[in-house]
DSSP file (Angstrom, degrees, kcal/mol; ACC not computed):
  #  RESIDUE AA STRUCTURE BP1 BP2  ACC     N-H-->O    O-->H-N    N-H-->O    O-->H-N    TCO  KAPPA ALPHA  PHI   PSI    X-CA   Y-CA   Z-CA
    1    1 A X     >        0   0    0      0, 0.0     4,-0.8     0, 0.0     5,-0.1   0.000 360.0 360.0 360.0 -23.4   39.8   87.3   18.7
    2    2 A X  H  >  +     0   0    0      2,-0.2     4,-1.9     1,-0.2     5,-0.0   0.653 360.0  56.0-110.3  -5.2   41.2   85.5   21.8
    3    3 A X  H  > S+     0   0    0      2,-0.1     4,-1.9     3,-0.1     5,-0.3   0.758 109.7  45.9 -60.3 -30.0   39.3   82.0   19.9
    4    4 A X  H  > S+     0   0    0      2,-0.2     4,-2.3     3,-0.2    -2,-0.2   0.903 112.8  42.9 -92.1 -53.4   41.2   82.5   17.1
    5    5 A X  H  X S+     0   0    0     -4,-0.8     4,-4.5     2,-0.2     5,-0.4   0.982 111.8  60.3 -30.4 -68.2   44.8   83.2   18.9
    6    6 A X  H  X S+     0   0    0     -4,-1.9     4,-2.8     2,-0.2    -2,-0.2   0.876 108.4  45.6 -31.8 -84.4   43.6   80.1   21.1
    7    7 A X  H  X S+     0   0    0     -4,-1.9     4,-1.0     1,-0.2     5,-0.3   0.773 112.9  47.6  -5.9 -78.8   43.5   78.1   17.5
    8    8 A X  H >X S+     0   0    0     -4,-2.3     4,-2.3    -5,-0.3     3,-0.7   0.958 109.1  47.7 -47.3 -61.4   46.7   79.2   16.2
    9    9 A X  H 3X>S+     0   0    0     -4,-4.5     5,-1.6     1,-0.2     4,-0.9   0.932 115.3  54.0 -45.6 -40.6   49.1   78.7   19.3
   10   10 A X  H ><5S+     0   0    0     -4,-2.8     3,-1.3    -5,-0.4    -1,-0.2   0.929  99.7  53.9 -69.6 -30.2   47.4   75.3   19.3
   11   11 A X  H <<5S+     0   0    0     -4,-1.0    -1,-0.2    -3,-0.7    -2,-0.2   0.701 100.1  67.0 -82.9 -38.6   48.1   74.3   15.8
   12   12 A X  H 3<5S-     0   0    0     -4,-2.3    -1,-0.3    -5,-0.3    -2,-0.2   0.793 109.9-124.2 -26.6 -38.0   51.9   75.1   16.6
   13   13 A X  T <<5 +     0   0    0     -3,-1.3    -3,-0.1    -4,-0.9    -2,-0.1   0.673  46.7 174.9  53.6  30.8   51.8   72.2   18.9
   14   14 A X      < -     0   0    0     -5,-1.6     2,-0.2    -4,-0.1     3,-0.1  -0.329  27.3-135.7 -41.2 172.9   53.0   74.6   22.0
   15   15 A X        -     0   0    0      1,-0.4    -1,-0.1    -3,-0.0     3,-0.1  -0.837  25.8 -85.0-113.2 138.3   52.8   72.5   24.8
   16   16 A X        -     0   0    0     -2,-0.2     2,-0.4     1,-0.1    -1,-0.4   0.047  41.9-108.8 -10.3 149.2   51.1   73.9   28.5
   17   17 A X        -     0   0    0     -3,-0.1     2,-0.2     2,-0.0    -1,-0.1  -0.932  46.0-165.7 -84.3 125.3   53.2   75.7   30.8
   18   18 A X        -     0   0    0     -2,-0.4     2,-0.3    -3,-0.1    -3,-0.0  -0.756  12.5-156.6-114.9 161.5   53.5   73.1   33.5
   19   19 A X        -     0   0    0     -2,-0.2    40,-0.2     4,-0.0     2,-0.1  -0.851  15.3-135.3-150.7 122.4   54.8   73.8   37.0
   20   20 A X        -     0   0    0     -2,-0.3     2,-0.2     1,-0.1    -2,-0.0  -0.420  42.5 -88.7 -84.5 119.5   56.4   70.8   39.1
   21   21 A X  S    S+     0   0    0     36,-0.1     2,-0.2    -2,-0.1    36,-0.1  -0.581  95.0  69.3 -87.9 152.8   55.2   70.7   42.7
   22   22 A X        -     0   0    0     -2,-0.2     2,-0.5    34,-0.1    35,-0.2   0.480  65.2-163.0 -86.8-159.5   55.9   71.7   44.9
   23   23 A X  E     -A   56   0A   0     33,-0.7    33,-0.9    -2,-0.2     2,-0.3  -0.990   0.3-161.5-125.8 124.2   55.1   75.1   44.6
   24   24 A X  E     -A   55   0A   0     -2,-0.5     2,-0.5    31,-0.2    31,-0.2  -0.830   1.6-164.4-114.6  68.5   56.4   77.6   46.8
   25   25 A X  E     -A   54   0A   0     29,-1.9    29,-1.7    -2,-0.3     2,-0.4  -0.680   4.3-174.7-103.4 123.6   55.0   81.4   47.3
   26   26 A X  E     -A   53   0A   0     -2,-0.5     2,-0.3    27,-0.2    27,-0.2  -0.874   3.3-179.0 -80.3 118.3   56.9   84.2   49.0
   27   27 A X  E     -A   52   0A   0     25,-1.9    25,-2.2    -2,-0.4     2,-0.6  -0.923  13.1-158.8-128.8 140.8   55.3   87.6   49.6
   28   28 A X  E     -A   51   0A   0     -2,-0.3    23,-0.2    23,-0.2    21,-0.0  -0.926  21.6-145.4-136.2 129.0   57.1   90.3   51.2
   29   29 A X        -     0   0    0     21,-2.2     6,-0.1    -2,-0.6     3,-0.0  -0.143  17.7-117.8 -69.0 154.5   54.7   92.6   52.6
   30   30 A X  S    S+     0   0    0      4,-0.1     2,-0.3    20,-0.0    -1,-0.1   0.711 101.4  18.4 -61.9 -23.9   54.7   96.7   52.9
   31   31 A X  S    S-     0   0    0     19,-0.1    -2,-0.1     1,-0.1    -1,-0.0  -0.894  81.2-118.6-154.7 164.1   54.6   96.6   56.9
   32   32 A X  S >> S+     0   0    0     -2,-0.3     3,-1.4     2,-0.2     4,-1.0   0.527 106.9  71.7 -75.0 -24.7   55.4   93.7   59.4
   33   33 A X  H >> S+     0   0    0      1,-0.3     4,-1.7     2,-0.3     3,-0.5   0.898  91.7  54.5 -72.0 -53.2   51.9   93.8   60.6
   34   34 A X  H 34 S+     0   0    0      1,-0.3    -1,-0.3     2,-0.2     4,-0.3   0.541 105.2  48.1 -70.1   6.5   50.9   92.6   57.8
   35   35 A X  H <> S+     0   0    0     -3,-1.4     4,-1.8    14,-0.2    -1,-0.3   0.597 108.3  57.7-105.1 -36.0   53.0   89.5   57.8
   36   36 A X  H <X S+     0   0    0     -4,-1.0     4,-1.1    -3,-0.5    -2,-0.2   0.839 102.7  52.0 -64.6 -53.6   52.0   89.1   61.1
   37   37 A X  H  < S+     0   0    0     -4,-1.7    -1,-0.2     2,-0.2    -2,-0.2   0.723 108.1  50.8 -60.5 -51.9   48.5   89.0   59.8
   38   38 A X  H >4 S+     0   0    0     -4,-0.3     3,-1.3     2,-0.1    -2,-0.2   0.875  93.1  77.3 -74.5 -43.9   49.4   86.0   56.8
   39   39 A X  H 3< S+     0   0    0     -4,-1.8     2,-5.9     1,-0.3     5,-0.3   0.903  83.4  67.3 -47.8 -82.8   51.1   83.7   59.8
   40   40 A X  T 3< S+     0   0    0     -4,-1.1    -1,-0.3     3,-0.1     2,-0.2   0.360  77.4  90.1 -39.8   4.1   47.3   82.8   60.8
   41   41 A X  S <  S-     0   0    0     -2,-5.9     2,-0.5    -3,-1.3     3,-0.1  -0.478  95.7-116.7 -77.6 143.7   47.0   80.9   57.5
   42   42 A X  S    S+     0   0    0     -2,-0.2     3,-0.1     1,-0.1    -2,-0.1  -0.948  98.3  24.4-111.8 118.1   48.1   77.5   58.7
   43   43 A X  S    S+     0   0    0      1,-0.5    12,-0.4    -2,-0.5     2,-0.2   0.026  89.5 123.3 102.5 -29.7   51.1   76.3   57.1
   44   44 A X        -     0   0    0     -5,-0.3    -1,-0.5    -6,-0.2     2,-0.4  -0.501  43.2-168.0 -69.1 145.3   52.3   79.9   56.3
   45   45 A X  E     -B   53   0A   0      8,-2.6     8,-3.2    -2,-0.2     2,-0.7  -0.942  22.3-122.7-137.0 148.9   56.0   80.5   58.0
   46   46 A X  E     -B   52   0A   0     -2,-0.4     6,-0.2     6,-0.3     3,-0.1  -0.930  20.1-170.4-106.3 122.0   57.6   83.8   58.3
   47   47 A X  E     -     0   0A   0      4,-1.1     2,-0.2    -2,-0.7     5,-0.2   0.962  67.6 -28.2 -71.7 -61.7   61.0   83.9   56.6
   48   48 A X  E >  S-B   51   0A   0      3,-1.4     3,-1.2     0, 0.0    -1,-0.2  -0.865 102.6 -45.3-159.2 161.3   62.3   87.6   58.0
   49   49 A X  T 3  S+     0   0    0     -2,-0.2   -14,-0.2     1,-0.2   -13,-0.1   0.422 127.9   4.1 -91.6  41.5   60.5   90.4   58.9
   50   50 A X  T 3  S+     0   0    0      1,-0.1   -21,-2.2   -15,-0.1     2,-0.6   0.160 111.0  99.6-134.2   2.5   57.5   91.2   56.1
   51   51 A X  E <   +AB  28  48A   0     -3,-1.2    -3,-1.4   -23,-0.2    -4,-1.1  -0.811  49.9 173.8-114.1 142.6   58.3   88.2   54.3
   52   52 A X  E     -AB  27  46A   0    -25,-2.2   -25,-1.9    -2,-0.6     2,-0.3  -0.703  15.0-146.2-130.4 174.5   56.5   85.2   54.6
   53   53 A X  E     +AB  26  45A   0     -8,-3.2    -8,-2.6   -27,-0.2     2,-0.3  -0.986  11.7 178.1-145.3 130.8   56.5   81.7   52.9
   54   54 A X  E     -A   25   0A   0    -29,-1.7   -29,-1.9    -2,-0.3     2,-0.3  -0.927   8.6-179.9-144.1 133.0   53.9   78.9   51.9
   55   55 A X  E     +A   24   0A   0    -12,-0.4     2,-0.3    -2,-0.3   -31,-0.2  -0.961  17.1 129.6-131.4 116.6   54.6   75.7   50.2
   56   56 A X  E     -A   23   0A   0    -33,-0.9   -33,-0.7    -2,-0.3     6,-0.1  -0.944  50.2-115.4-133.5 167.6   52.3   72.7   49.0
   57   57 A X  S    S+     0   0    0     -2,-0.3     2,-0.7   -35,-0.2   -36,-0.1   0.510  84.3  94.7 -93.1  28.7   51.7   70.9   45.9
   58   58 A X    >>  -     0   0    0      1,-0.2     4,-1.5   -35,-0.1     3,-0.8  -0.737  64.9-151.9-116.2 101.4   48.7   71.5   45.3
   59   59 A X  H 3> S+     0   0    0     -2,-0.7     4,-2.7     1,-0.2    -1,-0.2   0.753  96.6  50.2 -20.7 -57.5   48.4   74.8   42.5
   60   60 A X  H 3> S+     0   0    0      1,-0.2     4,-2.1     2,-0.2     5,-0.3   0.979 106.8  49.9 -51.0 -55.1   44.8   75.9   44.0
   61   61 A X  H <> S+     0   0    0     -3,-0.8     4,-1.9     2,-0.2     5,-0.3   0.821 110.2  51.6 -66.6 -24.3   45.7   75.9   47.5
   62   62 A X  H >X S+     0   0    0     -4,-1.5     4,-3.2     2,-0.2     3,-1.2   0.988 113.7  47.4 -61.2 -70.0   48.9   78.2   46.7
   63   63 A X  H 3X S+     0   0    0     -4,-2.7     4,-2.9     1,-0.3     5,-0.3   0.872 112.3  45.8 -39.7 -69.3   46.5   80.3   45.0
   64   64 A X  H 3< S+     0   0    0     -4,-2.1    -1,-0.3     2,-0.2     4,-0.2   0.865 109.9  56.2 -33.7 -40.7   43.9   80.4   47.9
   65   65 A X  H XX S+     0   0    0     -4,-1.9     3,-1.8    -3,-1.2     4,-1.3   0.931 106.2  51.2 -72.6 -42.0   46.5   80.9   50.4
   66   66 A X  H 3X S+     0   0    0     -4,-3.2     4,-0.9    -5,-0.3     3,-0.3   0.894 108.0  49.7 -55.5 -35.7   47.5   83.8   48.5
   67   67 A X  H 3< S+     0   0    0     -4,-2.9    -1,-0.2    -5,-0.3    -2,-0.2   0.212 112.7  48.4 -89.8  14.5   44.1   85.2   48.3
   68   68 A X  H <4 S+     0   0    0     -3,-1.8     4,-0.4    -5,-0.3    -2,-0.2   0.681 102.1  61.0 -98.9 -17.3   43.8   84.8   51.7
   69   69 A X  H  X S+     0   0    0     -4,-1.3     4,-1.7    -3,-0.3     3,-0.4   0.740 110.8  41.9 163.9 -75.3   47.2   86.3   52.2
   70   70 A X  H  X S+     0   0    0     -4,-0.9     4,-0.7     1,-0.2    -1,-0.2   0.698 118.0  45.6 -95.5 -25.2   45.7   89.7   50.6
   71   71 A X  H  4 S+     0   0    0      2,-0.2    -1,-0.2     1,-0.2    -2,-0.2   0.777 109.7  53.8 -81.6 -44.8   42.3   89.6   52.4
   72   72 A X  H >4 S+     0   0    0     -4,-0.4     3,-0.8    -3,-0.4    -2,-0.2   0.840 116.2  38.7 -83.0 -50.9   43.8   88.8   55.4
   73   73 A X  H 3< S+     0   0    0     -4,-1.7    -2,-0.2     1,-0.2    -1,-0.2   0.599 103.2  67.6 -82.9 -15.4   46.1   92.1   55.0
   74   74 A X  T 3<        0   0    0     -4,-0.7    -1,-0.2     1,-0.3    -2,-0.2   0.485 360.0 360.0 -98.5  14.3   43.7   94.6   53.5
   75   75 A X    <         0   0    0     -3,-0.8    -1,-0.3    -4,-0.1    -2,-0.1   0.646 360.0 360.0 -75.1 360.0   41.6   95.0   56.4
């Protein structure tokens, strides 16, 4: 089913969804602590308090910081 979708959207001649670095992710946390928590990430800034900011160009590393971000916060 998700072959066949794949196959049809392509034969459209969509184009990718592209996204132009840099890339920028904002998270605004439930508690301050937990922002607190995401500043050890290096390169992470805290904007106000529970929300915090990290920007590079590189799509993986956003992502990783982000899933460091939640790791970091769910202990």
């Amino acid at each position: 089913m998700i072959r066949e979708a794949a196959e049809r959207a392509l034969e459209r001649g969509g184009r990718p969804f592209r996204v132009s670095p840099p890339l920028t992710l904002t998270v605004d946390f439930a508690r301050g602590v937990q922002s607190e928590m995401a500043e050890l990430i290096p390169g992470v800034v805290r904007l106000e308090g529970r929300r915090v900011e990290y920007t590079h160009d590189d799509y993986l590393t956003v992502y990783k910081v982000f899933r460091a971000m939640n790791s970091l916060v769910a202990q």
